[in-house]
C-alpha atoms as one frame of an Amber mdcrd trajectory, in Angstrom:
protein
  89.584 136.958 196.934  88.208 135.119 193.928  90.150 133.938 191.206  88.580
 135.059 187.404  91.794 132.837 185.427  89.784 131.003 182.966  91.073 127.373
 182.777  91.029 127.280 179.315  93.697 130.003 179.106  95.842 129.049 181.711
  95.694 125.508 179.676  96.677 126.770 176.525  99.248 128.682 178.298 101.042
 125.987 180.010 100.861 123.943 176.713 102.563 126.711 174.735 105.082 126.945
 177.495 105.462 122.624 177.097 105.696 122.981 173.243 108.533 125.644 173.663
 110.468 123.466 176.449 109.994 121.249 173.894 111.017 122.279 170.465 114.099
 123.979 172.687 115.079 120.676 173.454 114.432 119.208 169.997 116.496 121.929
 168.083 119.257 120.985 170.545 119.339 117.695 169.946 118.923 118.473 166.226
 121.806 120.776 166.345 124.429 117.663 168.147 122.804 115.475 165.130 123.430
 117.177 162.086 126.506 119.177 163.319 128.993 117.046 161.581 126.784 115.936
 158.778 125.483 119.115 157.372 127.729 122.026 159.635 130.729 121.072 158.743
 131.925 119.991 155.182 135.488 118.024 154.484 136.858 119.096 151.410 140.183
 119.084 149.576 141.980 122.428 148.596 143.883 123.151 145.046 147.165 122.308
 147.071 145.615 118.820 148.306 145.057 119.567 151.862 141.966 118.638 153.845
 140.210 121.461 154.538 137.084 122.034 156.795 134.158 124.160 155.474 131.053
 125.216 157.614 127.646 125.528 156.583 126.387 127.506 159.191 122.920 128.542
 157.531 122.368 125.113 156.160 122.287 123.879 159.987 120.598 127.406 160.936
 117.972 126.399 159.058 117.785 122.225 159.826 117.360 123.406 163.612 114.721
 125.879 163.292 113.151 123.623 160.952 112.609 120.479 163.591 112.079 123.145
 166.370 109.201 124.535 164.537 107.671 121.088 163.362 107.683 119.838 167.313
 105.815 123.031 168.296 103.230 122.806 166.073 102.823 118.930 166.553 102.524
 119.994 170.098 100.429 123.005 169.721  98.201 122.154 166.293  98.261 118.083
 165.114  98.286 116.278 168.201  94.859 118.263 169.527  93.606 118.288 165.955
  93.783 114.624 166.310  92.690 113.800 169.515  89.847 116.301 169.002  88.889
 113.547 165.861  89.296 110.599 167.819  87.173 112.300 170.241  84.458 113.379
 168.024  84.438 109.389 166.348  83.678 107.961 169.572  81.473 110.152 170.562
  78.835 108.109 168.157  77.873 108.735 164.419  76.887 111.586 163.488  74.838
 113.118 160.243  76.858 112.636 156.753  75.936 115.718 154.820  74.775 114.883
 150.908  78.035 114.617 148.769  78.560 117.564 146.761  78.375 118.258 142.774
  82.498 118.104 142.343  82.457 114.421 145.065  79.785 112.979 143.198  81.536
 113.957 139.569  85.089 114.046 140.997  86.326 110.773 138.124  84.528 112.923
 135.315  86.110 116.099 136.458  89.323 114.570 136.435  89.663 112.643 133.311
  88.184 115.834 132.161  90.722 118.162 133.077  93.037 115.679 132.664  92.202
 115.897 128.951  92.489 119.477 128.724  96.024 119.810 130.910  98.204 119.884
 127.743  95.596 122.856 125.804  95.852 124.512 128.973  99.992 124.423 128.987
 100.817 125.166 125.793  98.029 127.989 125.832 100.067 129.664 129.143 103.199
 129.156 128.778 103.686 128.692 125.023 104.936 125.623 122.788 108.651 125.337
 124.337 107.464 126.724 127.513 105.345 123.910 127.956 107.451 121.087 127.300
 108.704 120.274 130.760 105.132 120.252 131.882 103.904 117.994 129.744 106.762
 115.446 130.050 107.868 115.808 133.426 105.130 116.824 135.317 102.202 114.821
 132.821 103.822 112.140 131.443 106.478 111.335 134.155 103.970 111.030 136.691
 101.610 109.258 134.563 104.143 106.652 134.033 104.323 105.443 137.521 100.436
 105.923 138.245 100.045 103.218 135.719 102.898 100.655 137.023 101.618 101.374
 140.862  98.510 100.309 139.186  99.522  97.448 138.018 101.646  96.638 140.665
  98.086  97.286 142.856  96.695  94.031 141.738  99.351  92.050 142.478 100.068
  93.745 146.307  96.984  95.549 146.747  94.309  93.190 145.508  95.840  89.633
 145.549  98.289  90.377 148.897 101.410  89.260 147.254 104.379  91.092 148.213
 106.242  91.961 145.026 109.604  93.355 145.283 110.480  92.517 141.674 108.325
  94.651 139.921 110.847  96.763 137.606 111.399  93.292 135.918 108.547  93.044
 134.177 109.150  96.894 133.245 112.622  96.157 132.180 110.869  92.916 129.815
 108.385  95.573 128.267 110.957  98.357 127.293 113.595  95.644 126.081 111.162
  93.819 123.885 109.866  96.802 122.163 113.990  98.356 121.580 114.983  94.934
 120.036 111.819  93.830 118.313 111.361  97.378 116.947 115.096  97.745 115.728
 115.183  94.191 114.471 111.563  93.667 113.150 111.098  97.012 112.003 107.637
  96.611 113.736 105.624  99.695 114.998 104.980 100.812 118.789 100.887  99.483
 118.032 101.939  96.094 117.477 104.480  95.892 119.835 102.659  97.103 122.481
 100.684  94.378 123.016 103.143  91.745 122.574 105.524  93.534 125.251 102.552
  93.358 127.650 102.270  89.611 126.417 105.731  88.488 127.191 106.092  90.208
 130.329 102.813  88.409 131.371 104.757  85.227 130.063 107.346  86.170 132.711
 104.672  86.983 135.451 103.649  83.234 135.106 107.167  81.928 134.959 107.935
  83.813 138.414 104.786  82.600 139.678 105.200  79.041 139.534 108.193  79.032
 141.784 106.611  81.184 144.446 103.174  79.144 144.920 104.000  77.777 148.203
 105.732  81.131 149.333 104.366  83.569 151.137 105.454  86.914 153.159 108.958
  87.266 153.865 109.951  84.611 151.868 108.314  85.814 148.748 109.509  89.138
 148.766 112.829  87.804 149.014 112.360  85.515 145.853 110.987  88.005 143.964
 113.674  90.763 144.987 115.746  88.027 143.801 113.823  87.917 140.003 114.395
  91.833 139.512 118.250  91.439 140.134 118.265  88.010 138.030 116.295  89.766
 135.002 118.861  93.284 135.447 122.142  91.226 135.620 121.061  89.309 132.198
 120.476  92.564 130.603 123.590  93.790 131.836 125.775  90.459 130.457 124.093
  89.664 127.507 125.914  91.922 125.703 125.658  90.529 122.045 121.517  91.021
 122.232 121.417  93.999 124.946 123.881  95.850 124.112 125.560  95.361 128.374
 125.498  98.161 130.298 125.770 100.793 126.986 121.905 100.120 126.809 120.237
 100.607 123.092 119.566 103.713 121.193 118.170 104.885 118.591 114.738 103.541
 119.232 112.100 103.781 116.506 109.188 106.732 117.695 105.625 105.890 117.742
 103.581 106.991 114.848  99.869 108.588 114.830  98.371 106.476 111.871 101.657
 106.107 110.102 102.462 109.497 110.176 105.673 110.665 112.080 106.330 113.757
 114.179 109.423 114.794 111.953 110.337 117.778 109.686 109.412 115.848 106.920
 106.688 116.556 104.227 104.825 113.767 105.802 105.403 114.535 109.296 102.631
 115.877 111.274 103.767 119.609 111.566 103.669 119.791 107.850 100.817 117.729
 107.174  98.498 120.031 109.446 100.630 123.519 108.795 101.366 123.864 112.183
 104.998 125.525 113.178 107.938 122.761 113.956 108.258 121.829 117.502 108.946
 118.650 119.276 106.264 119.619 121.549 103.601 118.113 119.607 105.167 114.581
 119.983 105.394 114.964 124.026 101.583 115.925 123.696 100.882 112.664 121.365
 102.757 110.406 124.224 100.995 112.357 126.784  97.532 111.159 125.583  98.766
 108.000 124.790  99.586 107.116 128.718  96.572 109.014 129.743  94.887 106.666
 127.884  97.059 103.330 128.888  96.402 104.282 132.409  92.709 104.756 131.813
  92.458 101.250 130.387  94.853 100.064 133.798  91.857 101.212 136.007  89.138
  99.601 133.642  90.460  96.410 133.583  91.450  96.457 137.592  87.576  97.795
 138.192  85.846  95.433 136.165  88.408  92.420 137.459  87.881  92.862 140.905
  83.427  92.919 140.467  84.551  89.472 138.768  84.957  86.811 140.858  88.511
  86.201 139.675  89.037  89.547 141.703  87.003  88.154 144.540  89.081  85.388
 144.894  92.286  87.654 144.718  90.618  89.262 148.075  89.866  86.265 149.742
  93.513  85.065 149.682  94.467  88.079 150.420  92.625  88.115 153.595  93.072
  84.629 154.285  95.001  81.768 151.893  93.660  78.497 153.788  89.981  79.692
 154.338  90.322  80.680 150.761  91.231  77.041 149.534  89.116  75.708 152.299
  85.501  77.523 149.904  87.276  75.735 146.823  89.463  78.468 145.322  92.083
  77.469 143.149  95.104  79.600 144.794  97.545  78.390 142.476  95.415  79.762
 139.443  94.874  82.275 141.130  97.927  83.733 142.406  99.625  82.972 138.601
  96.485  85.481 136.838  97.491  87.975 139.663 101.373  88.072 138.731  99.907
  87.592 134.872  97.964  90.357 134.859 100.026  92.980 137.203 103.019  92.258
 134.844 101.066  93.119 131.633 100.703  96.680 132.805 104.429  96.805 133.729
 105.211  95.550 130.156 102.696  98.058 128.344 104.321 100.562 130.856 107.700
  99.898 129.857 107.313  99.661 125.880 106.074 103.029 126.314 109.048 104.216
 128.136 111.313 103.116 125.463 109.544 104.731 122.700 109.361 108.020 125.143
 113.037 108.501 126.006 114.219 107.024 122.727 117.241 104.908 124.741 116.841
 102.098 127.513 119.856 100.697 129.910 120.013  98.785 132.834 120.376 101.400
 135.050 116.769 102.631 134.614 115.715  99.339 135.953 117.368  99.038 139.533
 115.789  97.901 142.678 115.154 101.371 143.859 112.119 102.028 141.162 110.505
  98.673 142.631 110.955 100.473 146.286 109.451 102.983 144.884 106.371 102.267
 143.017 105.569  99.718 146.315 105.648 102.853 148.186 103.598 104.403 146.045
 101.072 101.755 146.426 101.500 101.285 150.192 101.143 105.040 150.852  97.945
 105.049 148.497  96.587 102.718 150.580  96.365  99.535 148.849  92.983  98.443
 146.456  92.451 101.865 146.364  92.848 103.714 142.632  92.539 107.154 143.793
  94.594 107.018 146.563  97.678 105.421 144.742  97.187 108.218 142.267  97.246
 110.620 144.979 100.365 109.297 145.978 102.079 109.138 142.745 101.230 112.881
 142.030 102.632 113.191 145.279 105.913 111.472 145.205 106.759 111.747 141.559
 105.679 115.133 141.150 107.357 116.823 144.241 110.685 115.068 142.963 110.794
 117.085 139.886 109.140 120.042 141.689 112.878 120.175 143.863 114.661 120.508
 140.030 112.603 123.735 139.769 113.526 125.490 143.286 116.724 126.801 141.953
 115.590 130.273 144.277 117.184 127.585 147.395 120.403 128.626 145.410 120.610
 132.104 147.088 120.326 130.588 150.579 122.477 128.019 150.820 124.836 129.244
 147.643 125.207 128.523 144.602 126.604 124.694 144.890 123.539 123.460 146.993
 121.215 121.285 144.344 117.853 120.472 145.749 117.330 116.796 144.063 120.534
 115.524 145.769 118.025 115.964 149.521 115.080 114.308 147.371 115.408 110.741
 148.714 116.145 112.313 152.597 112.653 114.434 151.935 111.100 110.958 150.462
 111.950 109.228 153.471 110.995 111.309 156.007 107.768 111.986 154.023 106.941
 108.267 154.010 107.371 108.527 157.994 105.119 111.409 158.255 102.383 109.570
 156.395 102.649 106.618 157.946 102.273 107.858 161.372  99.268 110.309 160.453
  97.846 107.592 157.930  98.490 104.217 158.428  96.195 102.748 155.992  97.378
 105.598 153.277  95.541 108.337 151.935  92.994 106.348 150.968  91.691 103.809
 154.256  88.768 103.444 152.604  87.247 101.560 149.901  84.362 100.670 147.770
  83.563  96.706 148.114  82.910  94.839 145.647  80.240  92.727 147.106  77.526
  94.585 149.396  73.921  94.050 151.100  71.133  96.678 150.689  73.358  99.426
 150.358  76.827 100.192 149.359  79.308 101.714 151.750  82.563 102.537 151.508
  84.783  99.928 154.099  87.421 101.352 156.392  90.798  99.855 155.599  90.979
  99.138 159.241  89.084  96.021 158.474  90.606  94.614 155.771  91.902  91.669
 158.220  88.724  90.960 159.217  87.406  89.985 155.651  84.790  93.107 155.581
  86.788  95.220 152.557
């Protein structure tokens, strides 16, 4: 008798059959995992007695969780992928003609990036749209621009900076004294907080011209902690660990977003709100990042940007064409800490107060990984990243709805860093080189093409 079974059913169906073995065995070993760390709570009682409290839907909901992410990675992304890989080798194949929104896409953006705070305060009113334009605009904004900065330093130049809040913890200190003090406005300060953190970019610089790798991260690890303990015990200039308020607000030609005659509600008629000084600061860091990816554009077509690549890719055949590396590697750290500076004088005037504990190690981990999952050199993808990272941390402060699952004391921001983590896993696996593995360069024959990441090492990006 003949047998009809198509092989490509009896395929699927044995690999649905593997992926449930498999997730079956997954959620058990998910279950023996988090049985004691999210099943079972210890608590104290009003009497002072340890008490045991189970969270039986919290771990209900961990195990289906992993069991349905290993059956679709069995059943969905690992043949998506290998289906890829297998249509790559196969041999090129025709590139369509990009489209009207890929060939615009940095117009669209800017464009709509413009028109983001209209667009709030049209939908959801002036108060309404408050937390969007801070926390979801200029939040987000802020760290675009240091991962920016921070690009040219890691990205472009291959130095591993782990020190990078330092020189954002210089900016937002030298605008809260010098403004206090001085009595000088965020336009002039600005610049000169970019300045002197560019003054500390060289200082760290010097010491770490022989360094490379391990070694420099650990030496510049070591400047971030140096520059946060000084803030922290200079107490008669900083203010210790109390941090300085009362910083002076930045003005749009003089005139100030107060209830006063002068102020810009009253100058213009418009209703008092503080919303109108969130939408000011929201332009301004548009704008401070748009001038970031200028500069890092038009640097890297210069051959001061060339040479940042080439000891990147390779520090001896870089001194062996004539390259000054010590020059070089100082107007890297120079020029990555100017943005942190401009960054932070900007986050002083925005939240008005600045302490030590804005400036730990964890925002350095954290714009690096913003770069790193961006995929380094690459503008858009860093951006991507950002939006990403920064922006799905504040979207967990909005999913109070989790409340009515797991009651009324679960807070979602307290799981943000376990989500960041296993997020930066996730990526890393499916995109090694980032979001972005590809990249424009800078120097080309005949025709421009965008490089694969993949061979960066090999001196082609």
């Amino acid at each position: 008798m003949q047998n009809n079974v198509n092989p490509d059913r009896a395929a699927n169906s044995n690999l649905t059959a593997y992926a449930i073995r498999e997730s079956i065995f997954a959620g058990v070993i998910a279950f023996g995992l988090f049985f004691f760390f999210i099943g079972l709570e210890t608590t104290q009682n009003i009497r002072n007695e340890l008490i045991i409290v189970p969270h039986w839907l919290k771990l209900a909901f961990v195990v289906v969780l992993v069991m349905v992410v290993r059956f679709l990675l069995i059943t969905t992304i690992r043949p998506y992928f290998a289906q890829r890989k297998a249509a790559k080798a196969a041999g090129p194949q025709v590139v369509a003609e990009p489209g009207f929104f890929k060939k615009n896409f940095t117009g669209i953006v800017i464009a709509a990036l413009f028109i983001y705070p209209v667009l709030c305060v049209w939908l959801a009113g002036l108060q309404g749209s408050l937390k969007y334009i801070d926390n979801f605009g200029i939040q987000i904004l802020i760290y675009v621009m240091l991962a920016w900065g921070l690009n040219i330093v890691v990205g472009l130049a291959g130095l591993l900076d782990l020190g990078y809040v330092a020189f954002y913890a210089v900016g937002a200190y030298s605008y809260a004294l010098l403004s206090q003090q001085f009595g000088l406005s965020f336009w002039v300060l600005l610049p000169l907080a970019g300045i002197l953190s560019a003054f500390w970019g060289v200082i760290l610089g010097f010491p770490v011209l022989r360094l490379k790798g391990d070694y420099l991260a650990i030496v510049t690890l070591a400047f971030g902690e140096i520059i946060r303990l000084v803030i922290m015990n200079w107490r008669e200039v900083t203010n210790g660990v109390a941090g300085i308020s009362g910083i002076p607000k930045a003005t749009l030609f003089g005139m100030k977003f107060d209830p006063s005659p002068t102020g810009f509600a009253q100058t213009f008629g418009l209703p008092m709100s503080s919303v109108y000084y969130k939408i000011f600061l929201f332009y301004v860091i548009l704008l401070l990042c748009l001038l970031t990816a200028f500069v890092t554009i038009r640097l890297r077509r210069m051959p001061v940007g060339r040479a940042w690549e080439a000891l990147r890719e390779d520090e001896i055949a870089c001194r062996s064409l004539g390259i000054n590396t010590t020059n070089t590697k100082l107007t890297a750290f120079a020029i990555g800490a100017m943005f942190g500076g401009f960054a932070g004088s900007f986050f002083a005037v925005r939240q008005g107060f600045v302490s030590p504990e804005s400036f730990v190690f964890l925002e350095s981990a954290i714009i690096l990984a913003i770069v790193v999952l961006g995929g380094m050199g690459s503008l858009v993808g860093i951006a991507v990243a950002a939006i990403a990272m920064i922006g799905g941390t504040e979207l967990l402060r909005e999913m109070s709805f989790l409340k009515q699952i797991f009651g009324e004391n679960f807070t979602p921001e307290l799981y943000r860093m376990l989500i960041f983590g296993a997020a930066m896993v996730i990526i890393m696996v499916w995109k090694p080189r980032g979001f972005v593995g590809s990249r424009e360069p800078t120097a080309f024959l005949f025709a421009r093409k965008n490089v694969s990441g993949s061979f960066t090492k090999e001196g082609h990006g």
